[in-house]
C-alpha positions, 0 to 999 in steps of 0.5 A, spaced: 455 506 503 459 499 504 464 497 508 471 498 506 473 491 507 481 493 510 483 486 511 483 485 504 484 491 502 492 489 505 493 482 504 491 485 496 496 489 497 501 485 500 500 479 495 501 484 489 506 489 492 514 487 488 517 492 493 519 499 489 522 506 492 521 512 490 514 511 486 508 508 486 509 504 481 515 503 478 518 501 471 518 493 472 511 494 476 513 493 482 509 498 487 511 502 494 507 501 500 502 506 498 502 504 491 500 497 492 493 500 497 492 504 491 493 497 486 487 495 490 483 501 491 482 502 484 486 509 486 493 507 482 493 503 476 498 499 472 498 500 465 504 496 461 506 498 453 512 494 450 515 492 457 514 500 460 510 500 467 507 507 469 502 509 474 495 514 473 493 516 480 486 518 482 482 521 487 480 516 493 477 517 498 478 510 499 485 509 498 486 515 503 483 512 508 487 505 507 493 509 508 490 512 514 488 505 518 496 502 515 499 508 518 496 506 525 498 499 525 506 502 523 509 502 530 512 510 528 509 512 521 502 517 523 501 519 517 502 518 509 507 522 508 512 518 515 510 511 511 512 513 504 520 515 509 519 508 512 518 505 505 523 508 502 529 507 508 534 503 504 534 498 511 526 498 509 526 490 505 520 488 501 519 483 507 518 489 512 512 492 507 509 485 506 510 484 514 506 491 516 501 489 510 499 483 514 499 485 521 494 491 519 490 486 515 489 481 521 488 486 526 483 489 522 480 482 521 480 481 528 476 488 529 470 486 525 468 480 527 
């Protein structure tokens, strides 16, 4: 089995995340936290037809044990369920979901080598 390469896996979802609340991927294409690791993984796909976006979820043991790594960087959330709260906060920006992606990614980067 390879190595599961984190760092990019965050720093994947942080270049692609377009902040969205209250769904994976939202209707302008736009992701939540969750939905952008899932972009990445290959766990969520973005599908586009005549303007509309739309998201199909599969199993990924991949993508699950992103969010599990993600959480443990976030300084309250311990599971999926509390970074999916945390995202949807309304005092919760795009810039605090890029920052939370990044921090994880460097910290991860920073564990592998």
């Amino acid at each position: 089995e390879t190595m599961t390469d984190y760092a990019r896996v965050f720093d994947g979802a942080a270049d692609d995340i377009g902040h969205a609340k209250h769904a994976l991927v939202d209707r302008r294409g736009g992701a939540c936290v969750l939905g952008a690791v899932g972009l990445v993984t290959g766990a969520v796909s973005r599908k586009n037809e005549h303007g509309h976006y739309w998201y199909e979820r599969t199993s990924s043991l991949e993508w699950s044990r992103s969010v599990k790594i993600l959480a443990s960087h976030h300084d309250a959330a311990k599971t999926e369920y509390d970074l999916v709260v945390w995202n949807n906060n309304p005092d919760t920006s795009g810039d605090d979901v890029i920052d939370l992606l990044r921090r994880a990614a460097k910290a991860e980067r920073e564990a592998t080598q």
